[in-house]
N, C-alpha and C positions, 0 to 999 in steps of 0.2 A: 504494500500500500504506500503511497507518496502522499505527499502532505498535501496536496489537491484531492484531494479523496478516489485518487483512482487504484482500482486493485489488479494484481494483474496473478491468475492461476495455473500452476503448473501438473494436470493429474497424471499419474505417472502407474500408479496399479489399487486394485481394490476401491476406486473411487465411483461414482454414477458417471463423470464427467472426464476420459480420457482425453489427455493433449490440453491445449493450453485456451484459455478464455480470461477474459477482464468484465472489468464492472465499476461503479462508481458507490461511492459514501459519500454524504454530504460532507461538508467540512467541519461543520459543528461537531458529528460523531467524531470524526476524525482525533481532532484535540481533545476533544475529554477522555477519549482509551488513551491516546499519548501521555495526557494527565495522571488517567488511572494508572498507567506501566509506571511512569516516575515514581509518584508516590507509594505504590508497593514496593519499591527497590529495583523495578527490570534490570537496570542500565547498571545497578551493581552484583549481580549475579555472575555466578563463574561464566565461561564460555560456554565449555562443552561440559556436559553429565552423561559421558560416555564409560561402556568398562575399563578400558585402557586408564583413565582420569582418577586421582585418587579423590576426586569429586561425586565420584562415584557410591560410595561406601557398597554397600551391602546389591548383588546384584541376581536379580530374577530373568532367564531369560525367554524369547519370544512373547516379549512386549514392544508394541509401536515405539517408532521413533518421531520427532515433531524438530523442525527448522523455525525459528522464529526471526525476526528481525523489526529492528526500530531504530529511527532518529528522532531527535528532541534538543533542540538549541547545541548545534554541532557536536553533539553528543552520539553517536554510533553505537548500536550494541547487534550480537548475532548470537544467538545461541541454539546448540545441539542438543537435544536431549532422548534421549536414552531412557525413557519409562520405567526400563528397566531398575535402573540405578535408583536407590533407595536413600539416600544423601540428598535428593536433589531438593530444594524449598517447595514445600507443599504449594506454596503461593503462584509457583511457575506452572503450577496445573492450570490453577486458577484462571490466571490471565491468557495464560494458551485459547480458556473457554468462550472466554470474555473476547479475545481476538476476532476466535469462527464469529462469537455473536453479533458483533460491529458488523465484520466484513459481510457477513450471510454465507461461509463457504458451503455448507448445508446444501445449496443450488449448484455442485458442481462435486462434493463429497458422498450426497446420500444421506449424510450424519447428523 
């Protein structure tokens, strides 16, 4: 998503919606999830919450993995996550949820 509210999706397997599709969010939605990721901590979470990662702690496997990404006042962040990984801040579930729910990816997931 870019900070014009445009989204842009890449489905790749197990989704309704193979290959790639865009969409728009107002702007208003837009800044308040950016708001909401700030104030949860997004932009200070680890990177990645992969097994390899001692970020990781305790790990279950054949659970989803999730790419997230955000900017906010030249601030960058990307993170990999690994559901697996039992370390990771509960809070990152969260805002994962909160992501689909803004964006609508539901129209191109199934989910």
């Amino acid at each position: 998503m870019s900070a014009d509210g445009k989204v842009s999706y890449e489905g790749t397997a197990n989704v309704k919606h193979l290959g790639s599709a865009s969409g728009e969010v107002p702007a208003n939605r837009v800044n308040a999830l950016l708001d909401e990721l700030d104030k949860a901590g997004y932009f200070s979470f680890a990177d990645r919450y992969t097994p390899a990662e001692p970020t990781c702690g305790r790990y279950a496997t054949d659970l989803p993995s999730t790419i997230t990404s955000a900017s906010l006042n030249g601030r960058s962040k990307r993170i990999v996550y690994d559901h697996g990984c039992g370390a990771a801040p509960g809070a990152l579930t969260v805002l994962e949820q909160r992501i689909d729910e803004v964006l609508g990816s539901s129209r191109w997931t199934g989910r």
